[in-house]
N, C-alpha and C positions, 0 to 999 in steps of 0.2 A: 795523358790519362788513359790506362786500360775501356778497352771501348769491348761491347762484345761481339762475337763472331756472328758477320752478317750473313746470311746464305738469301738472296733472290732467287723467286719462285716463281717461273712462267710458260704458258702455252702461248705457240703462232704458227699460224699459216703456213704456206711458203713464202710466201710476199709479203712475212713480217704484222703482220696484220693480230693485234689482240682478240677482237672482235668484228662482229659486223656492224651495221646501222639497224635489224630488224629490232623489233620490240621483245623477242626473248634473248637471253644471253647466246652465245654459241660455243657449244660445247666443244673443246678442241681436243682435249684429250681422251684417251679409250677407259673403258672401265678400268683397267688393271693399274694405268697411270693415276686415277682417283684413287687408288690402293694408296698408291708408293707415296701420294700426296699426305694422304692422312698416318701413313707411318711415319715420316718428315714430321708431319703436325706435332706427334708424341713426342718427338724427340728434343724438340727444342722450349727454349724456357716462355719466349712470349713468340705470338703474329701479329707482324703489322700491315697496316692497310692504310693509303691515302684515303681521304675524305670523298676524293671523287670517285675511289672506287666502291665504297659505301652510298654516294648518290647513283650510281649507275647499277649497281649490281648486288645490292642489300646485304651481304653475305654472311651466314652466319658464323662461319670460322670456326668448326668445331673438330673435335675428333673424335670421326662415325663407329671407329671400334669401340664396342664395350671392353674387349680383351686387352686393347690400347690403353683406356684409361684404367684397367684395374691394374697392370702392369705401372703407370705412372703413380700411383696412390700407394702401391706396394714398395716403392723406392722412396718414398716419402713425400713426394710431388705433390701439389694441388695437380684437380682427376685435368681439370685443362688448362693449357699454357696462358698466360697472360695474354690477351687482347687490346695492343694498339693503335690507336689510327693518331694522324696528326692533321693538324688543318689552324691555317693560320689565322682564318675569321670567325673559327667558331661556330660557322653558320651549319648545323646539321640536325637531321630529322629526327626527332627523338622518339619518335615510334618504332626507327629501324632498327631490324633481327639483329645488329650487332648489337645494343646494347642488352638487349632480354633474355641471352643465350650465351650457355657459358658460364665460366667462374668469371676472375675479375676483367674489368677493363680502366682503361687510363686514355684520358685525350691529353696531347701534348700538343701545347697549341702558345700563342702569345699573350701578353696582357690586356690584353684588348679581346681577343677572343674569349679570354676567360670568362670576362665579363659577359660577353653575348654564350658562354656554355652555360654558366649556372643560370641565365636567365630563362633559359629554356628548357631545364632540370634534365639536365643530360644525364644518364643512371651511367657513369663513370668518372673515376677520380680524375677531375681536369688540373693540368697542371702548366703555369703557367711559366715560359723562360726567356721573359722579357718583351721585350719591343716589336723584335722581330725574330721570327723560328732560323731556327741554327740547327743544320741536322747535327756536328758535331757534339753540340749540348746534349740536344735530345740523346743520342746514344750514350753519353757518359751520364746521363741523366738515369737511362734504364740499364746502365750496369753498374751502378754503384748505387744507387736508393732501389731497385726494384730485383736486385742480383740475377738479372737478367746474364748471361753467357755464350746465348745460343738463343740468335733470333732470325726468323722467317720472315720471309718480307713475298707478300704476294699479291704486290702491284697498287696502283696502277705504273703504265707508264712513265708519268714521270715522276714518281718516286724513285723508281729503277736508276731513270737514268740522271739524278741528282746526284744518288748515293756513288752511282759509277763515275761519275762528272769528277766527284770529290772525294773519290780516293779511298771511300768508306767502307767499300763492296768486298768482302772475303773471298765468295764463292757465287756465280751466277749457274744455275739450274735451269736448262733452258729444253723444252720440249717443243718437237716438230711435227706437226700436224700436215698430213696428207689431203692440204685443198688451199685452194687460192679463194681469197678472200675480194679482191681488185675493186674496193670501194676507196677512191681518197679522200673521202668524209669518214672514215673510217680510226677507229684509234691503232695506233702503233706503239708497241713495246719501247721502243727508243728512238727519242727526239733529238732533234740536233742541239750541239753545246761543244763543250772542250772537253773532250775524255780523257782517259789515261792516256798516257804512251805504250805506242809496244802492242806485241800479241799477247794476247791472252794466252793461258796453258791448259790445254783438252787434258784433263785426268779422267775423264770418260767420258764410252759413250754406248748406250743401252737400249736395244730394238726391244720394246714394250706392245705388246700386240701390234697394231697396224702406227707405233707413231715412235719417234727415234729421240730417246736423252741425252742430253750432252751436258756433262760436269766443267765448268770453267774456273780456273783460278786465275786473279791479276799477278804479272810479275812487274811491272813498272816501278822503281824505286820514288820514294816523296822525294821533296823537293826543300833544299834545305831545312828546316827545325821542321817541316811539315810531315807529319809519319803519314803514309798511305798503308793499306790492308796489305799489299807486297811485303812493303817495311818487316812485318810480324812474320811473315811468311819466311823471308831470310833467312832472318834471325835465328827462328827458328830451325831452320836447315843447320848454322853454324853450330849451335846447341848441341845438335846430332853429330853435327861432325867433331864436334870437341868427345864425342864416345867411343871416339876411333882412336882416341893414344894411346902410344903404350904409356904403361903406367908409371908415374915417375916420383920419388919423395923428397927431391928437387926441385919443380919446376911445375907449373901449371898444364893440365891439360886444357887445350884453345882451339876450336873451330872458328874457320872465317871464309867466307865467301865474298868475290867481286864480282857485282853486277855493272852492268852497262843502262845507261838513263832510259833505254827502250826494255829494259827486261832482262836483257840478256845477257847470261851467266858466262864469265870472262873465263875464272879458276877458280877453284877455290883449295883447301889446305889444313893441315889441321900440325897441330903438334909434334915432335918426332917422326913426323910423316919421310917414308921412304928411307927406314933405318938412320936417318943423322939423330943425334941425340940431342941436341942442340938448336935444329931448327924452330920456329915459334911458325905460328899458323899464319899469320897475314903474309911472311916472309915467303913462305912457302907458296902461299897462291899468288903473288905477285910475281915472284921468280916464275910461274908457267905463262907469264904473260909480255909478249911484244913491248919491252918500253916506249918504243914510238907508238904504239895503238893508242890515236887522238881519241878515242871513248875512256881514254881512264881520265881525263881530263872532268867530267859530268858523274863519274861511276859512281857508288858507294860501295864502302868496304864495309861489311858485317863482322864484327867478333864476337861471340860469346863473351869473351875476358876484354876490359878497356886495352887498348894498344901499350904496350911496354913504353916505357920514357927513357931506362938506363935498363944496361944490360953488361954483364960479365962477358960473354959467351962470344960476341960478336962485332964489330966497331959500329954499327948502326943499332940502334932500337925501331922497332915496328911501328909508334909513330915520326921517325924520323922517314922509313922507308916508303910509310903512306905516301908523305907530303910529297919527298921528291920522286915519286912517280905519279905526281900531278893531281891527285884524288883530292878532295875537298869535301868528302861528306863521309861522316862513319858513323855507323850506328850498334850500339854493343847494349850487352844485359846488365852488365856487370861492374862496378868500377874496380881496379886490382884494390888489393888489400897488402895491409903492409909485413905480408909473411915473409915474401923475401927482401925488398926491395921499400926501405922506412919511404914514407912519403914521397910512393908512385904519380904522378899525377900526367900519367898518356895526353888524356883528355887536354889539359894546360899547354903541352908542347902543339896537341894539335891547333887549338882554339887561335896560339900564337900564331901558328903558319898559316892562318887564313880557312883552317878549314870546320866543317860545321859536327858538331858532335850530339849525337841524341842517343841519350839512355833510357832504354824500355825496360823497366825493373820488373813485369810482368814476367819475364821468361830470366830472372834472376837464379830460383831455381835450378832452372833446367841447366844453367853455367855453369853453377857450383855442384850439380851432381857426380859430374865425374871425378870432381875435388874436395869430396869428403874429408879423405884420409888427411888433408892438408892442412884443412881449416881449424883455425884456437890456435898453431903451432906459434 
């Protein structure tokens, strides 16, 4: 299921520290960084907030520009993003600034807390998704009934590190604050648990008056049928690189990229790549890669187009050359269609050799763009 872009939103210490122990908050970021926060704020469709970041720190989650919001209403937005929080007992204060401030809000919470929300006439649409909270849900919850796209997430800690724990995390935004905090009764951004694999990818990083931001993306591939926030990211990538063919009214343009289980980018390839006219894009990134290289073993291979089954051109097809260079997980936009090739079915050849195939039809699109000319023939 299409889930929406999650961006995490956080200030710390040096020593990692959210906060202190004193009785007021501690402010970690500079004026100019509450700027860039509240321009953020405009940008995205809702903010979310755990329950305990609401018991600890009241917050009203607004966006302070007027010029923000009239810029939001002038695109046709409500003036502020939707308002979030989740909590799974339902137990919260219903005097607090989140619900009184602001356009709408939604507590996503379980059935049992439901019950303890309206009890307590919580001034937000409680919504309840079962037994027990499932962040999974909740996110396909708030992109497909609430057309949520772009969500903010601005703690607490273990919200953060749930979402990061489970693969859900798009983008971390992580600001550093100049002072050590050195209280270990103190809360911390990220708790221990089983992370992703792999490093993370610094796409920036921004000296903001006196406190330094750094933009992170996960590139860890999921794990069999399990998409992670990488997954999209790929994908993505092949998408683009399927814009790099030359053009052809024979044959498909195909980006594909092979990652490694830690993240990391093996080769990747694209159609007619490097003047053969004939080449297919998985072929092509696989040919730049070591056959003995025991990470293809774990890798996933991204196409924009499902992997060929049968092929004119060459004695192998692209899911035959997956399988025997040991891969077992692919992830594509697109399934083929039957313009050249009647009842293609990659997928079939893959699924038979043992290996796991997940179609992300969100970025289906972005496959078939380069293959306008192509498509009804």
């Amino acid at each position: 299921m299409p889930l929406p872009y999650v961006l995490l939103s956080a200030a710390v210490s040096l020593d990692g520290y959210l906060d202190d122990t004193g009785p007021e908050r501690l402010l970690l970021s500079s004026p100019a960084d509450f700027d860039r926060v509240d321009e953020v704020r405009a940008s995205v469709d809702a903010i979310l907030v755990g329950a305990g970041t609401i018991r600890a720190d009241n917050p009203r989650l607004l966006v302070n520009s007027a010029g923000r919001r009239a810029a939001r209403v002038a695109a046709g937005k409500p003036e502020y993003p939707l308002k979030v929080t989740v909590s799974g007992s339902g137990e919260l204060d219903p005097t607090a600034a989140f619900w009184h401030t602001g356009g709408d809000r939604v507590l996503l919470t379980t059935d049992e807390g439901a019950r303890r929300a309206h009890a307590l006439g919580l001034a937000a649409d409680v919504v309840p998704l079962g037994d027990s909270f499932e962040w999974r849900a909740a996110l396909e919850h708030l992109h497909d009934r609430r057309g949520v796209r772009r969500l903010m997430v601005e703690g607490g800690g273990t919200v953060h590190s749930r979402l990061l724990q489970q693969g859900l995390a798009d983008e971390l935004q992580l600001v550093l604050a100049p002072l050590f905090v050195g209280d270990p009764d103190a809360p911390r951004l990220f708790g221990p648990g089983d992370y992703q694999r792999g490093r993370l990818r610094l796409v920036e990083t921004r000296r903001i008056e006196d406190v330094v931001l750094m933009r992170y993306r996960p590139t860890a591939p999921g794990a069999a049928a399990h998409v992670s926030a990488a997954d999209r990211h790929w994908l993505a990538l092949a998408c683009e690189l399927a814009e790099l063919c030359p053009s052809s009214g024979t044959a498909f343009s195909v980006g594909a990229v092979v990652v490694a289980a830690d993240g990391t980018e093996l080769a990747r390839g694209h159609s007619r790549e490097g003047g053969d006219p004939v080449v297919h894009a998985e072929e092509a990134a696989l040919a730049k890669i070591d056959p003995a290289d025991p990470r293809l073993t774990t890798a996933t291979v991204y196409s924009s187009l499902e992997p060929c089954a049968r092929r004119a051109s060459r004695p192998a097809p692209c899911a035959r050359l997956i399988l025997d260079a040991g891969v077992r997980r692919v992830v594509t936009a697109w399934r083929e269609p039957d313009t050249f090739v009647p009842g293609a079915d990659g997928s079939g050849v893959l699924a038979a050799g043992g290996a796991v195939v997940v179609v992300l039809p969100e970025h289906e699109a972005a496959a078939k763009g380069p293959n306008r000319h192509l498509l009804g023939h």
